[in-house]
N, C-alpha and C positions, 0 to 999 in steps of 0.2 A: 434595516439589515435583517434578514431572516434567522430564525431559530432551524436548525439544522433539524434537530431532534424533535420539532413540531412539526417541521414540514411532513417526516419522514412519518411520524403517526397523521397527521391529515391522508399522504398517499393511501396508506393501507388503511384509514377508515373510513373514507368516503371513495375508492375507485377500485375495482379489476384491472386487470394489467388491460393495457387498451394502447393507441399511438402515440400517446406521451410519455407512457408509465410501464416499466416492465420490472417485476423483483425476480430475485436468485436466490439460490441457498449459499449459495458459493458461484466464484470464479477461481478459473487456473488459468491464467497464461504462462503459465513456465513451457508446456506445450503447443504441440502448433494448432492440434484439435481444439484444444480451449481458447488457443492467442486467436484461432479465424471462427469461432461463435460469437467469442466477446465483438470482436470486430464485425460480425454480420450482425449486429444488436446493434452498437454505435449507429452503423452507415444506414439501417431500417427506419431507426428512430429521428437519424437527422434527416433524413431524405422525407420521414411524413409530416416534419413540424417544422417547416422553414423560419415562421417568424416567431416561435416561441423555445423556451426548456423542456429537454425530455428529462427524465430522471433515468435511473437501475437502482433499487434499493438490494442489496446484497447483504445474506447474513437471514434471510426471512423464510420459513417453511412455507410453501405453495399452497398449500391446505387450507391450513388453517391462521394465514397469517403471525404463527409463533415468531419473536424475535428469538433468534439461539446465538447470534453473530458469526464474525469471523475474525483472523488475526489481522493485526492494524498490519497495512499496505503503505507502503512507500509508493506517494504515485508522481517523483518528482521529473520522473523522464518519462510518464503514462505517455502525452501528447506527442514525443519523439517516437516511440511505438504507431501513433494512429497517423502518423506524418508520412511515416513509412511504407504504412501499405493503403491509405485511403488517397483515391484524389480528392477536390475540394474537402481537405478535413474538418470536420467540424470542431469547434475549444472545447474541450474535454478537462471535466475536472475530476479527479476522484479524492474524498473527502472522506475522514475517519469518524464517524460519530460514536461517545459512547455514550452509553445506558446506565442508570443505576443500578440493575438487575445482572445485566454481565459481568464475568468476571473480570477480572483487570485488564488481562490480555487481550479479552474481547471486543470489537466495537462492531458498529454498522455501518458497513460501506456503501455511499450515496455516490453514485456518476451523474456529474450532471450534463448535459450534451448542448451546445449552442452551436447551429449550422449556421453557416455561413451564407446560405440561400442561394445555395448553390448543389445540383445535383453530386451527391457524392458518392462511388462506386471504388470497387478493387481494386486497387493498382497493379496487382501481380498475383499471381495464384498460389492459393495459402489453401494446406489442407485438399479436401474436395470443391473448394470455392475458386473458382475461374478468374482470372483478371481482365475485368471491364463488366464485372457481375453490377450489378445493383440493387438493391433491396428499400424493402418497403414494409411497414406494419399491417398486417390483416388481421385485425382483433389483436390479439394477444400473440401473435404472431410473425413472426420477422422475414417473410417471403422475397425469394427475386420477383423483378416484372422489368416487362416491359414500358413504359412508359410514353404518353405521346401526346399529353394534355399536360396542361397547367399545373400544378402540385393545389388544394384547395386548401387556405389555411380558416382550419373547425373547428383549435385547440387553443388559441387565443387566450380566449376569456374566460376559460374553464381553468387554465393554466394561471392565468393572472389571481384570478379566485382563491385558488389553493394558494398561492405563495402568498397573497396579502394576509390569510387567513395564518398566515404562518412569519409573521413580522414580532419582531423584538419586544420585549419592553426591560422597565428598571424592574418589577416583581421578579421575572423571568431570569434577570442577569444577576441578582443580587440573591435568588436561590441557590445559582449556579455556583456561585464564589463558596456558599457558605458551603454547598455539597462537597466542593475538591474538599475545602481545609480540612472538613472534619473526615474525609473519608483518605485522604493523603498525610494525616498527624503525625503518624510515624516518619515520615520520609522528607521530614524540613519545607512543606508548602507556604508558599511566598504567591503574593500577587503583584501587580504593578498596572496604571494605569497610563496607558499612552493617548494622546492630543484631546484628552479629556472627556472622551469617549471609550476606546478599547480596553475592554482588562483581559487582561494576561496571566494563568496562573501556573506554576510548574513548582516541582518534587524532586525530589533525588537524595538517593545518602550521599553526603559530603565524604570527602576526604582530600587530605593534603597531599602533591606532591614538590616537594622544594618549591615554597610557598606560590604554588597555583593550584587552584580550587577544581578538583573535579567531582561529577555525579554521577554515579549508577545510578539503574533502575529509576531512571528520568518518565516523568508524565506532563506533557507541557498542553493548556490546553487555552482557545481561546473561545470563553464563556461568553460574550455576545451571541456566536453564532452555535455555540457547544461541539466546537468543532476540536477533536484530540490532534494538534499539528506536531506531535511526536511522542513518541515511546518505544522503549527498550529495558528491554529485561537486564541486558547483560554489557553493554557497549559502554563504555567511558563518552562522558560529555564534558564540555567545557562551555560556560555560558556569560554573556557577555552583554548589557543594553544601555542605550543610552536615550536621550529623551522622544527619539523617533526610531528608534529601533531595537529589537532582541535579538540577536545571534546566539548558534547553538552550532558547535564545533563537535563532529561525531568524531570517535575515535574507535576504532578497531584494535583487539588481539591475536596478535597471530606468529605462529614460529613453527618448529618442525621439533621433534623428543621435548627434552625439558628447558629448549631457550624460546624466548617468547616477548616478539615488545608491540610497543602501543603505536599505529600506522594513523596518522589522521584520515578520513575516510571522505567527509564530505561536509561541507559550509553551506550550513542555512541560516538566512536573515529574511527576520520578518521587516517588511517594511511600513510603517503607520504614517498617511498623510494627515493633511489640514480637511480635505472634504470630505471624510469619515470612512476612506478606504483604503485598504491595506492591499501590500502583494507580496508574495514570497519569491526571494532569490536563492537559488540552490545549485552550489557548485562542487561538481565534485574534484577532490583535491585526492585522489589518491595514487600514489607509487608502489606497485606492487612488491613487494622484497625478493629479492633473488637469490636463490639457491644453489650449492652445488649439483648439477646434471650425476652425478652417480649418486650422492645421497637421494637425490626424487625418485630416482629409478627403484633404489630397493626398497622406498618408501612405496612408490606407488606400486610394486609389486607383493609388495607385504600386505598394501591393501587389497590389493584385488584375492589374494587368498583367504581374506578375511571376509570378503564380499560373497567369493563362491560357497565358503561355509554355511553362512547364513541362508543364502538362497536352498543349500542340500536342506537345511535342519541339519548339520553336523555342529558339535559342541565344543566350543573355543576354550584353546590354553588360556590358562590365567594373564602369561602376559600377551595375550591376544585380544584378551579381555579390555585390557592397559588402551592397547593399539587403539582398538576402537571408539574409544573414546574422542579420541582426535583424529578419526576417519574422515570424517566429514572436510572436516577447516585443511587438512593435509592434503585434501583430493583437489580443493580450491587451491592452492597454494600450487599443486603440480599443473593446473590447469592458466593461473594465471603465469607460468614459467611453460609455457609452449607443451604441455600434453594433453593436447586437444581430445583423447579420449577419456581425460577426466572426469568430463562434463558430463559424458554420459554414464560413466559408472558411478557418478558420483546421484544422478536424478533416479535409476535403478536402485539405491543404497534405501531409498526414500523408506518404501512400507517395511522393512525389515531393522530400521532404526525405529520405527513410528511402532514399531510391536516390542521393543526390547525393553522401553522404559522411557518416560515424560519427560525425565532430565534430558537422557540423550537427544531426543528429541526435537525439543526446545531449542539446544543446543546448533541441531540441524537448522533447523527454519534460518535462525541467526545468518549461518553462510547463506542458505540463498538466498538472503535477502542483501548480503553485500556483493555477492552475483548479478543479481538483477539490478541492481544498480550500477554495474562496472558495463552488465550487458549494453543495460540503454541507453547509456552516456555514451 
């Protein structure tokens, strides 16, 4: 089994971005500019490494190789994305890794690419990229081409190198365990070992409601591979295992003024076999709540006045102040009740909540990140 977090220091200290290997400081696909670069990366890298793994490490300064990270990514509908607009898709995985260095919120996002050896190109024209484009790595580089020969596979064994170099052990895993505890103390961490092999460790403050157990501020992580398979700042969990599996039942806040309830959002189960490998099943389970069509209206009108203030620099009533607070989850809410211009007042809201203050903020990311999951389900 691989260490996530060693592989990802082997990349950056032994290689330049090159056919297998490309790092980011970030990705966006919330847009179509970012959704058809990430994707001309994907299709470059699977198209030059037929019978091996490419990586993307994300979260890394170009320069100077600094880890700074970025926020943990939900990628359980990544592959429904790359299904979408790639033909022959490659397995796509995207994997949270954290750092002791980052802060909580932070990790390093690892893609890792498996083609299917089979050439793979655009399906549809996305951005300035054409459908039926095809791309390819040239150095460091993610180029269309032509193609009319054999693809030559030169990454093989360089590739195998780096990943063995980047294999498990009990020192490794038994760091890992004592890292969570002591750095998760406050927040009730727990481990558990599944088929004698995986451990399992997760956090969250407890509380009761009409005796079923829930957790905030949830960090679930599986230390074999040092891979963070969930966190949230803000969302109710509910969690659940038995001798071959752990489930983790999200739960969502959401309502319109001051009524507001708990929406189950999405079902994940880890699953642990006998041969010492795991897979995760994620469903999402969500019903969106429905509203009165004239309350959304002056709601989403109320927002939008609140939107064009901020865009002037003109300075909000107190209870405009209020409003904005639930700007964001409100704009979602009339979006998931049929006000398809939601969507977009709601991704313009973005820098001028990201200037007003870290809580708000914070808060923001939260909805699109229950967005991006309703998206690509």
């Amino acid at each position: 089994m691989i260490n996530k977090r060693l592989l990802i220091k082997n990349l950056l200290a032994h290689n330049d971005e090159n056919s297998f290997y490309d790092k980011k400081r970030k990705i966006d696909i919330s847009h179509k500019e970012g959704k058809a670069k990430f994707l001309k990366h994907i299709c470059a890298l699977s198209n030059s490494n037929p019978k091996n793994n490419s990586y993307i490490v994300i979260g890394v300064e170009d320069e100077d190789n600094k880890i700074i990270g970025v926020d943990f990514f939900d990628d359980s509908k990544i592959q429904n994305l790359i299904n979408a607009y790639l033909t022959n898709p490659p397995i796509v995985q995207y994997e949270n890794i954290p750092f002791p260095h980052l802060p909580d919120d932070k990790v390093v996002g690892l893609v890792t690419i498996r083609s299917i050896d089979k050439i793979t190109s655009l399906r549809k024209n996305i951005w300035k990229y054409y459908g039926g484009s095809v791309f390819f790595r040239d150095g460091s580089m993610s180029m269309p081409k032509v193609f009319d020969v054999e693809i030559k596979d030169v990454n093989s064994d360089i590739v195998s190198a780096i990943e063995n170099h980047a294999q498990n052990n009990i020192e490794l895993t038994l760091d890992g365990v004592f890292d969570f505890m002591n750095k998760r103390q406050d927040f009730n961490p727990q481990y558990r070992v599944f088929k004698e092999y995986f451990v399992l460790c997760w956090s969250g403050q407890k509380k009761y409601v009409k005796d079923e157990v829930f957790y905030s501020r949830v960090d679930i992580e599986l230390i074999n591979e040092q891979v963070r398979l969930f966190y949230s700042a803000l969302d109710e969990v509910s969690i659940s295992y038995n001798k071959d599996s752990f489930k983790i039942v999200e739960y969502v806040r959401l309502g319109l003024q001051q009524s507001h309830k708990y929406y189950k959002l999405e079902e994940k189960i880890i699953h642990f076999d006998d041969n010492a490998n795991y897979s995760i099943e994620a469903n999402l389970i969500f019903e969106p709540p429905q509203f009165d069509k004239k309350i959304l209206h002056h709601i989403y009108n109320t927002n939008n006045v609140i939107l064009a203030k901020l865009e002037k620099g003109v300075r909000l009533a107190n209870h405009e102040i209020v409003d904005l607070e639930n700007l964001a989850a409100s704009y979602l809410i009339c979006y998931l009740n049929g006000f398809d211009d939601a969507l977009l007042k709601l991704e313009s809201a973005k820098p001028y909540i990201k200037g007003y203050n870290s809580e708000l903020y914070r808060s923001y990311k939260e909805t699109i990140r229950i967005l991006r999951k309703v998206k690509y389900n």
